[in-house]
Each structure stands twice: as C-alpha cells, then as structure tokens.
C-alpha positions as CSV (number, residue, x, y, z in Angstrom):
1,X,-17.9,5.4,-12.9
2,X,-18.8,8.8,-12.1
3,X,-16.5,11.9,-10.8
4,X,-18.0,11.2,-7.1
5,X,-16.9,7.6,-6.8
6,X,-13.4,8.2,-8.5
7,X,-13.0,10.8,-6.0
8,X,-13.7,8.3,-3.0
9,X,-12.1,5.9,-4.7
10,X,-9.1,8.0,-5.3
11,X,-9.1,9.3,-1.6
12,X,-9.1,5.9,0.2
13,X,-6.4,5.1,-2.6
14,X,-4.1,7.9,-1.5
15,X,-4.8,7.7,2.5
16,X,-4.7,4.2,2.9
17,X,-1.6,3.4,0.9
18,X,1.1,5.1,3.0
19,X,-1.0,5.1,6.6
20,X,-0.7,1.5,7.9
21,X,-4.6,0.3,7.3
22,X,-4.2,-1.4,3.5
23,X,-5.3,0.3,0.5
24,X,-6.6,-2.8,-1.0
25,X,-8.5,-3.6,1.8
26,X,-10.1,-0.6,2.0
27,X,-10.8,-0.7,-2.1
28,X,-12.1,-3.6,-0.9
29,X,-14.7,-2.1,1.2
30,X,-15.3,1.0,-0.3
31,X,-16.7,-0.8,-2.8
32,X,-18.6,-3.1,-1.2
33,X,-20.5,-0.4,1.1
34,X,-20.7,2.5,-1.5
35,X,-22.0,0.3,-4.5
36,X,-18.9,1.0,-6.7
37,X,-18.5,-1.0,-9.7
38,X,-15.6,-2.6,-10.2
39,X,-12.9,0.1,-11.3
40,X,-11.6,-0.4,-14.9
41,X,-8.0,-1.1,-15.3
42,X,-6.4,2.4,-16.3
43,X,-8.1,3.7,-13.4
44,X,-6.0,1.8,-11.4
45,X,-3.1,2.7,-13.2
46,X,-4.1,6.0,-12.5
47,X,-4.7,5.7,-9.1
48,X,-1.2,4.4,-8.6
49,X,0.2,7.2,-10.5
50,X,-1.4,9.8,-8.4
51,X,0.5,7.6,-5.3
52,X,3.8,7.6,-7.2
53,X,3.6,11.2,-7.3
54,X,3.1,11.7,-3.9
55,X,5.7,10.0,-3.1
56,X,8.3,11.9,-5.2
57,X,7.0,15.1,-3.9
58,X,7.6,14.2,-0.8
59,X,11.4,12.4,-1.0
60,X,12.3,14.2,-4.0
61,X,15.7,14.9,-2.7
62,X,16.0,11.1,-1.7
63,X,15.7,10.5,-5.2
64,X,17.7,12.9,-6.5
65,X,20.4,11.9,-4.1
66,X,20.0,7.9,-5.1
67,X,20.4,9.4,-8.7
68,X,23.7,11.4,-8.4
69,X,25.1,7.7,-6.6
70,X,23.3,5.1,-7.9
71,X,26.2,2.9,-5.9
72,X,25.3,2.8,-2.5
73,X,24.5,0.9,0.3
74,X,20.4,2.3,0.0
75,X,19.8,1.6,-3.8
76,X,21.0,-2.2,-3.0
77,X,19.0,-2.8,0.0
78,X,16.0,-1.3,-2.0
79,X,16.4,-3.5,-5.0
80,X,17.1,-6.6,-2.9
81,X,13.9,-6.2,-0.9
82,X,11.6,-5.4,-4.2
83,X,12.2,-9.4,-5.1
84,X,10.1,-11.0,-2.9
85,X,7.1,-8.9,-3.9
86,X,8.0,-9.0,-8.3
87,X,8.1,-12.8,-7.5
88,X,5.0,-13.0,-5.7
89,X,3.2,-10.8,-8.5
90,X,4.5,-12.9,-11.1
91,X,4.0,-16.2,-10.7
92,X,0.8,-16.0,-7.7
93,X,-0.9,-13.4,-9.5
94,X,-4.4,-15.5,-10.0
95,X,-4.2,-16.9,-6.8
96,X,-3.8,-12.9,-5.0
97,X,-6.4,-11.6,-7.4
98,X,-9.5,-14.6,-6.0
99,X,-8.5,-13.5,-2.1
100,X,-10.3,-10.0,-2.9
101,X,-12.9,-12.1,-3.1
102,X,-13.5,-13.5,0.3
103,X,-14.9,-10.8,3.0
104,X,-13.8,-13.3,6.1
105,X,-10.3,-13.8,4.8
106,X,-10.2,-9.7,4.5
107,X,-11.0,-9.4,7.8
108,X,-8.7,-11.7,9.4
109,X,-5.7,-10.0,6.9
110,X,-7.2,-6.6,9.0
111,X,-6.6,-8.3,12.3
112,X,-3.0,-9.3,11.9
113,X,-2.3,-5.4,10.6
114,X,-3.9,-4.5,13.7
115,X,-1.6,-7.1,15.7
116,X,1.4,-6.0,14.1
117,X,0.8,-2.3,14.8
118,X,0.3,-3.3,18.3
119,X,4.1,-5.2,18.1
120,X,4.5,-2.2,16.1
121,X,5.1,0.3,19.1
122,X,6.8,-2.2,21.3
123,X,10.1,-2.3,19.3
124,X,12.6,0.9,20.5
125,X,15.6,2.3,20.8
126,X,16.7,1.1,17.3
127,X,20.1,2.5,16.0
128,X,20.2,1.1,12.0
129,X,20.1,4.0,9.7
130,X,20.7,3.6,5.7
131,X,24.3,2.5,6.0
132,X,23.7,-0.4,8.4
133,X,21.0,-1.8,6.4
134,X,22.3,-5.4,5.4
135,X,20.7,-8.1,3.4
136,X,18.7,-9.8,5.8
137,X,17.3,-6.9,6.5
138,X,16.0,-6.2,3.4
139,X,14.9,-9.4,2.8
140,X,13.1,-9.6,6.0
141,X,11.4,-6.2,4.8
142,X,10.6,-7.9,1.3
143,X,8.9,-10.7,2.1
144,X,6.6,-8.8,4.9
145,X,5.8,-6.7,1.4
146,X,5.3,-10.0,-0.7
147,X,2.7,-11.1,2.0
148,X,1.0,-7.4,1.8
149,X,-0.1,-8.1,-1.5
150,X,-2.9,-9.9,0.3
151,X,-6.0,-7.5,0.7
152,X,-6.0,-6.5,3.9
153,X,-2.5,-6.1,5.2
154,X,-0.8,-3.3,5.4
155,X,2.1,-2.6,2.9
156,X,3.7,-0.1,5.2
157,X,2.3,-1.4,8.2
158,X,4.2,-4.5,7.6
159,X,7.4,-3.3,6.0
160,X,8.0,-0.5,8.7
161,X,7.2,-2.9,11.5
162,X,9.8,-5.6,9.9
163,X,12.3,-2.9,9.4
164,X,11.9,-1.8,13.6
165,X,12.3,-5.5,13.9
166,X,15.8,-5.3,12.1
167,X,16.4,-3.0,14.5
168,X,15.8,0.4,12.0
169,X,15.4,3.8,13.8
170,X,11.7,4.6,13.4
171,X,12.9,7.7,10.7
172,X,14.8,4.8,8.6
173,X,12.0,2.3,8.6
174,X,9.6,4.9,7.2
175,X,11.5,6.2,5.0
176,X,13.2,3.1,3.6
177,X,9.3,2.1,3.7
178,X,8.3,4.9,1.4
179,X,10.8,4.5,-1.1
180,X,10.6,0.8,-1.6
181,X,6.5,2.0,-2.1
182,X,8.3,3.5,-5.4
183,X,9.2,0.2,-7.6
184,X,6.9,-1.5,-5.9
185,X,4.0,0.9,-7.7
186,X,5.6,0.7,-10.6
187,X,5.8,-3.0,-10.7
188,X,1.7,-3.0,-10.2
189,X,1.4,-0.5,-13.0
190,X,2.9,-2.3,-15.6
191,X,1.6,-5.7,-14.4
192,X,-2.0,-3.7,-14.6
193,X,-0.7,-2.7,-18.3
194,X,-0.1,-6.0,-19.0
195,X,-3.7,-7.3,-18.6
196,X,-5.2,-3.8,-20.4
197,X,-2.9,-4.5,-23.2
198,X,-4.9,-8.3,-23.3
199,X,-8.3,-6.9,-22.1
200,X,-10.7,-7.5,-25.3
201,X,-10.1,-4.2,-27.4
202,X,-8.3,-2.6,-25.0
203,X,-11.9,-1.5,-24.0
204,X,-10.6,-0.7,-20.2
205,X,-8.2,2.7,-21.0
206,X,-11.7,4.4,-21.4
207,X,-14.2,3.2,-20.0
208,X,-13.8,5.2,-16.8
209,X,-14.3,8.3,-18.8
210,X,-11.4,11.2,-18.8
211,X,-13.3,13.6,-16.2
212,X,-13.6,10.4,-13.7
213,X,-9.5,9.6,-14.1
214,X,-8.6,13.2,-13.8
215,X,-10.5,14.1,-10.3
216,X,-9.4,10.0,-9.4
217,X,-5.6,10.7,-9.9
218,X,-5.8,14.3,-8.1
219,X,-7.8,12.7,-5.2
220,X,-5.2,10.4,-4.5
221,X,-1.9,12.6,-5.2
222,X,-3.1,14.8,-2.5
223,X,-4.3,12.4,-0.3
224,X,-1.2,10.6,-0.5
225,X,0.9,13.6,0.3
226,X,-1.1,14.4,3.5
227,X,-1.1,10.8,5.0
228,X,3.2,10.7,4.0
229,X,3.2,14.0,5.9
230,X,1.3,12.4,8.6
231,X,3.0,9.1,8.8
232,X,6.8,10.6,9.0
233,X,5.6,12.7,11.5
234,X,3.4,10.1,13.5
235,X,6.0,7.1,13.5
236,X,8.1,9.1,15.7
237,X,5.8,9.3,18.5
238,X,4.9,5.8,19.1
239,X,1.6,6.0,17.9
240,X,0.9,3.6,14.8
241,X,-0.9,1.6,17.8
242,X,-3.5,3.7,17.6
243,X,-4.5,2.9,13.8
244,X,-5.2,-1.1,15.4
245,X,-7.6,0.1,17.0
246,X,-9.7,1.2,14.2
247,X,-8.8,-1.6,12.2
248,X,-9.7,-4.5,14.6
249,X,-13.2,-2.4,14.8
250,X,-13.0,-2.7,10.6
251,X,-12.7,-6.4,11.0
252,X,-15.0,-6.8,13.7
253,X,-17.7,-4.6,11.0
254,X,-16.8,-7.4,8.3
255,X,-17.5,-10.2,9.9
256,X,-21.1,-8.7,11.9
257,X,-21.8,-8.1,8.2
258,X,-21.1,-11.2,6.9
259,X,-22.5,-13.1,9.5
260,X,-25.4,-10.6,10.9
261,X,-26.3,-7.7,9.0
262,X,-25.9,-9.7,5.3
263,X,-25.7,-5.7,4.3
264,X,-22.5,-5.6,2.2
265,X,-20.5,-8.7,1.7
C-alpha cells in the first residue's frame, strides 16, 4: 500500500465514520473502484485510532466530565447500549466479515441508510436530554448499532435516528451517538488485535509500511474532526435527509455495476 491510497483510504475512513453514509461501506467501495488491495490489519487499527482521536478532541470535556463522575445516569446508558454491538462482534464475527463480500447486499444495506435518514428528519420536537435517557432507550440505540456492523449501514445514521425515535433532542442523539462511537472503536481495535496477534508471523503490523500508517492515521483524524464538526452542526437543521439522497444514487451505482457496467464488483 502506498502513501496515496492510505490517504484515501484514511479520508473515507474519517468522513464516513461520523457522517451518516457507512464507513465500511464506503471501504467497501473505495476499494473496489480505486484498485486498493485489501488493507493489512494494523492499518485498520490505525485507521480507527485516527477516528478515536477525533472524537476526543472534539468531546474532550464530555469525557473529562464522565471521568470526574463515573456514576451517572450517561456512563450507564452508554455501557448498556455498547452490548448489543460486543455481542454481535463476538459470537457473528465470520458471518459479518463474508457480507463485505457481496456488492447487492451492500447496496441494499445503502438503501435502508438512505430510508432511515429520510424517517430521520421526520421525528421533532424531542425533549430527552442525558438525564432522561432510560434503558430501553439505550437498548433500542444498541441494537440499531449491532445491526450497523453490517457494511453499508450507517453506525450513526442508525444510532442518532433510534435515539430521535426515543424521543432524544437532536443535540442528545448526536452526541450520545458520538460517544458510544468511543468503546465501540475500541472494541473493533482489539478484536482487529486479536486476529494480528493469530495472523501467521504477525506479518500484518508491517506490511503496510510506516510512511503509509502515518499519512493513513492523520488522514482520518482530521477528516474525522471536520465531518463531527459538520454533523453537530448539521443535525440541528433537519438536514441528514439530504445525505439519502446521495446514498440511494451510491446504491443505484452498485447495482448498474453489478448488473450493467461489470466495471467494479
């Protein structure tokens, strides 16, 4: 892998993971149209590092305040709806890892992003804010992240849209969003550790090359810092509707490639 493609790579990491389109879906793709190879496993750690840290940067007095009271209301609701995803990563991990394989069931995961971004916009005049988040309400927002491990749909897509469902403001459901992104990278790290640790020779912590991982990791720390920015700042005015729109045309692409143009997948 060369700096160029970690640099894509690293880009549609960082963009795609906090705006509501699906990062893995779009690894997915960029991929498949720009003739990457298949990224080793430390650059994925690395990738998700470079998210991590855009996401501290941006709530780092969120976390700071969950630190000084650990106790509260926020820290429980955030553990409670990291579950559904650890289970799902555990024990359905083979299973997630053959549906990057299949460019119609990628598209179709891009259509029902797009559908819930559409119901998305709908929901309004919410009230919830950090203190009246309750348990079905984090579990609701859980398992919408479980099923977003699925290439294609939208981690915070989904999560934000199940928390307006719960009847979150729009501010709580992307925030709560963003900080449940936190374990839930970690979680993917050290499950991506894991299978390093039992790749043959451990071959994958350099094969990407130092140069490659550096430019990879700043790509997507920056990237990820913008489309937070964006997102926080976006949510408020009704507008993640708009992002359906360029994901239905993503889907539509897919599938004219896959059963047309023969180009890509």
């Amino acid at each position: 892998m060369n700096i160029l493609e970690a640099v894509i790579l690293g880009i549609v990491q960082g963009f795609t993971e906090f705006l509501p389109i699906s990062s893995s879906g779009h690894l997915v793709v960029a991929r498949q149209v720009f003739g990457i190879e298949e990224q080793t496993l430390s650059f994925e750690i690395i990738l998700h590092l470079g998210s991590l840290i855009a996401v501290i940067a941006v709530f780092w007095k969120d976390i700071l305040a969950l630190i000084k009271k650990p106790f509260q209301n926020l820290t429980y609701m955030l553990i409670l709806a990291t579950i559904p995803a650890v289970i799902v990563g555990l024990f359905f991990k083979q299973q997630i890892e053959a549906l990057f394989e299949g460019g119609i069931f990628l598209a179709i995961c891009f259509i029902m992003t797009g559908l819930l971004l559409v119901y998305s916009d709908k929901i309004k005049n919410n009230k919830k804010y950090d203190k009246d988040i309750r348990v079905p309400d984090a579990l609701v927002i859980g398992c919408m992240q479980a099923i977003a491990i699925a290439p294609g749909i939208s981690r915070s897509g989904s999560t934000i849209t199940a928390g307006l469902h719960q009847g979150l403001s729009r501010e709580t459901a992307a925030r709560f969003s963003f900080l449940l992104s936190i374990p839930t990278i970690l979680g993917a790290s050290v499950l991506i550790i894991g299978d390093l640790e039992s790749s043959e020779g451990g071959l994958g912590l350099v094969s990407a090359g130092a140069l490659p991982m550096l430019f990879g990791f700043l790509a997507a720390m920056f990237s990820g810092y913008l489309s937070i920015r964006f997102m926080l700042d976006l949510i408020k005015k009704y507008k993640l509707r708009y992002f359906s729109y360029y994901i239905f045309a993503l889907a539509g692409f897919i599938l004219a490639d896959i059963f047309v143009l023969r180009m890509f997948f």
